[in-house]
C-alpha positions, 0 to 999 in steps of 0.5 A: 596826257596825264598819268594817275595811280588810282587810289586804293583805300585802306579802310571802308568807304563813308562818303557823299558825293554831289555830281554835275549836271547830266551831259544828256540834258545838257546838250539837249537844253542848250539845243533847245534853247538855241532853236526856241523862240526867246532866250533860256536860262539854264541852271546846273548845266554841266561844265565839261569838255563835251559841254564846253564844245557844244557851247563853242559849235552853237556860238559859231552858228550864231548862239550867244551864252552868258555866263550869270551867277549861281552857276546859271546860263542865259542862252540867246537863240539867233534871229537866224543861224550862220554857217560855220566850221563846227568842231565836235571833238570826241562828242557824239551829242555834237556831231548828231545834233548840232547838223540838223541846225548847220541845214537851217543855216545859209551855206556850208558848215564843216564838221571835223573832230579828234582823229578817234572821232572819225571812227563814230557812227554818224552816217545814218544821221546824215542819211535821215537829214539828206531824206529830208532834204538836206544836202550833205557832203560825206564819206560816211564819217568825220569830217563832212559838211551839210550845205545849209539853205535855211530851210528844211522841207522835212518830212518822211524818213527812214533810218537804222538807229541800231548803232546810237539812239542819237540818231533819232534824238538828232533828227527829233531835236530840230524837226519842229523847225522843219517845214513839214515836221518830221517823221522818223521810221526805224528798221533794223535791230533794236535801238539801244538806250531808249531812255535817251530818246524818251528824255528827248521828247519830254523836253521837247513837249516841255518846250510846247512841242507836239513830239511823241512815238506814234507806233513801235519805232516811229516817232513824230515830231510836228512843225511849229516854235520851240518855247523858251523854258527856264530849266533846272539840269539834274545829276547825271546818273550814270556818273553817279553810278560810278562813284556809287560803285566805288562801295561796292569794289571797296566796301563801305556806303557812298551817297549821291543826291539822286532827283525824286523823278528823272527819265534817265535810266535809274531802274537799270542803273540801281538794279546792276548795282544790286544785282552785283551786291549793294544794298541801294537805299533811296531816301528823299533826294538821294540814293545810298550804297553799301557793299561789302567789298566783295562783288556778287556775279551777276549776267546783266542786261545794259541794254537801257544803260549801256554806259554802264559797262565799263563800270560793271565790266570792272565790278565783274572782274572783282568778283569770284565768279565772273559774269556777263555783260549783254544788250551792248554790241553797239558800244564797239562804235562809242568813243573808243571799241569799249568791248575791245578796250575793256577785253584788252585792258582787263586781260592785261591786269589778269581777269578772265575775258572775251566777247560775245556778239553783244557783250562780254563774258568775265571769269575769275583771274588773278588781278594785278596793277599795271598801266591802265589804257584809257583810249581817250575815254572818260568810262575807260578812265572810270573803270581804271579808277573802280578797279583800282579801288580793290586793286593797288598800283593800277596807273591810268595813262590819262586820267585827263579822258575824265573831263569830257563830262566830270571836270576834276575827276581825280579831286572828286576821287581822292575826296571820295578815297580820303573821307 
């Protein structure tokens, strides 16, 4: 572990930051691409942790990547995918969608992680994979292991996707390689971040594949080849939102290149960030904001993003008024109890805290530096970094959590601080 002081500036922001790839797209393109018809090159696909291991599982399926100049990558799907062990780490892309292509494999593909992972929703994805005719052994959790037989009848099948929108994205990704196709109904409260998933079936029908939800929590995705396509990765956005942030925990203009047309969560993102008192300006592939360095209260929905809560959790703590975080319950089953992490660490630096049944409630205190608890989770790091911002000696116990989907964290920080 690596202990880090985040940096408090003493002057007002004025910085452009160019993030990488979107982890999103990324694990969803290479998926694709290893289940096409013909190789893919891939260009501004993230290299991180959670990446750098979804390349290592699909390799072992059978997967072969080359690494080409400018930053592209040739990825070259298999005539026929093999078992393998599979280790996912701390990544829920790859233990919700590398299992499906495990059943198009012949045998048994075991699937372990990093210990925090075994405590990660992933049963209802193995349970829409055993309805359609997959077989499966597993305790619910990390570790199991699907019994491949190279082909998957499909079908019909019924989920609660409430704990992760991942699960309908798992199942959708592979489902054209399946005999009958797939089917998927959902029931149970409300499925979060479903931007994810509508970024699921634009590539998925980008690739030729006829996927679309057919009704309110139904979606279908029919039987045939997944197309190569060569693809150019976007930013990340909710990464972007964290340094975004950083105007407004500090005053001062940040600007990150933004894509003109993006189907993640930008209306969302761009709203927190206003609503807690940037102005956000949008200028020909990039966005600006600029904050005064004192956070406006605001009860925010983060329904669509909830990724965002650390972030806004610590803007929120900056604030003289408090606020409230809602439409995130599910968050509790994410790399780490986020909504118990951040009620644990923010209230160990002095802000009023307490959770609700789908959120957090934040009310004025009395901020202090101190060690920060990251739980191997890289929105926890962030969060100890925008805090620090406006809060000096805030020491992050491990800032190397930031690598799962920003490979030099600290440089890109300190670069953000220091200009």
């Amino acid at each position: 572990m690596t202990q880090w002081t985040a940096p408090t500036p003493s002057v007002p922001l004025r910085a452009t930051v160019v993030v990488p790839g979107s982890k999103s797209a990324t694990a969803r393109a290479y998926v694709l691409a290893a289940l096409a018809d013909a190789p893919s090159t891939l260009t501004g696909a993230l290299d991180a942790r959670d990446t750098r291991l979804m390349r290592r599982a699909l390799t072992a399926l059978g997967v072969r990547f080359e690494d080409l100049p400018d930053g592209r990558v040739l990825v070259t799907p298999p005539d026929i995918f093999r078992a393998a062990p599979v280790e996912v780490g701390l990544a829920g892309t790859i233990m919700r969608f590398v299992p499906p292509l495990a059943a198009l494999a012949q045998g048994p593909s075991r699937f372990s992680g990093d210990p925090e992972a075994e405590a990660r929703p992933v049963a209802p994805l193995l349970d829409g994979l055993t309805q359609a005719g997959v077989r499966i052994d597993h305790p619910g959790s990390l570790p199991f292991t699907v019994h491949g037989n190279g082909v998957v009848p499909g079908g019909k099948v019924t989920i609660d996707a409430s704990g992760s929108s991942q699960f309908v994205s798992g199942l959708l990704l592979s489902g054209a390689r399946f005999a009958r196709g797939l089917e998927i109904h959902h029931v149970g409260p409300a499925v979060p971040s479903r931007p994810h998933i509508r970024l699921t079936l634009a590539m998925l029908t980008d690739r030729g594949v006829a996927a679309q939800e057919v009704a309110p929590d139904v979606w279908r995705v029919a039987p045939g080849p997944v197309s190569a396509r060569d693809e150019v990765i976007e930013p990340d956005l909710v990464n972007a939102a964290v340094f975004l942030a950083a105007a407004l925990a500090a005053g001062g203009s940040v600007t990150v290149p933004w894509p003109e047309r993006t189907l993640q969560a930008q209306g969302t993102i761009l709203a927190a960030l206003a609503a807690l008192g940037g102005t956000v300006s949008r200028e020909s592939g990039a966005v600006t904001v600029t904050g005064t360095g004192r956070i406006a209260s605001a009860d925010i929905d983060l329904t669509e993003a909830s990724e965002l809560t650390c972030i806004v959790a610590a803007l929120l703590a900056l604030a003289p008024d408090g606020g409230r975080i809602r439409g995130v319950g599910h968050i509790r089953g994410h790399e780490t109890d986020r909504l118990a992490a951040l009620e644990t660490e923010l209230g160990a630096r002095g802000a009023g805290i307490q959770q609700t049944d789908d959120g957090l409630l934040l009310t004025p205190g009395r901020l202090r530096g101190g060690l920060w608890g990251t739980y191997a989770d890289h929105r926890m790091a962030h969060a100890g970094a925008v805090l620090g911002l406006a809060v000096p000696g805030v020491e992050l116990e491990d800032v190397g959590a930031t690598t799962k989907t920003i490979a030099d964290f600290p440089g890109l920080w300190s670069g953000l601080v220091g200009s």
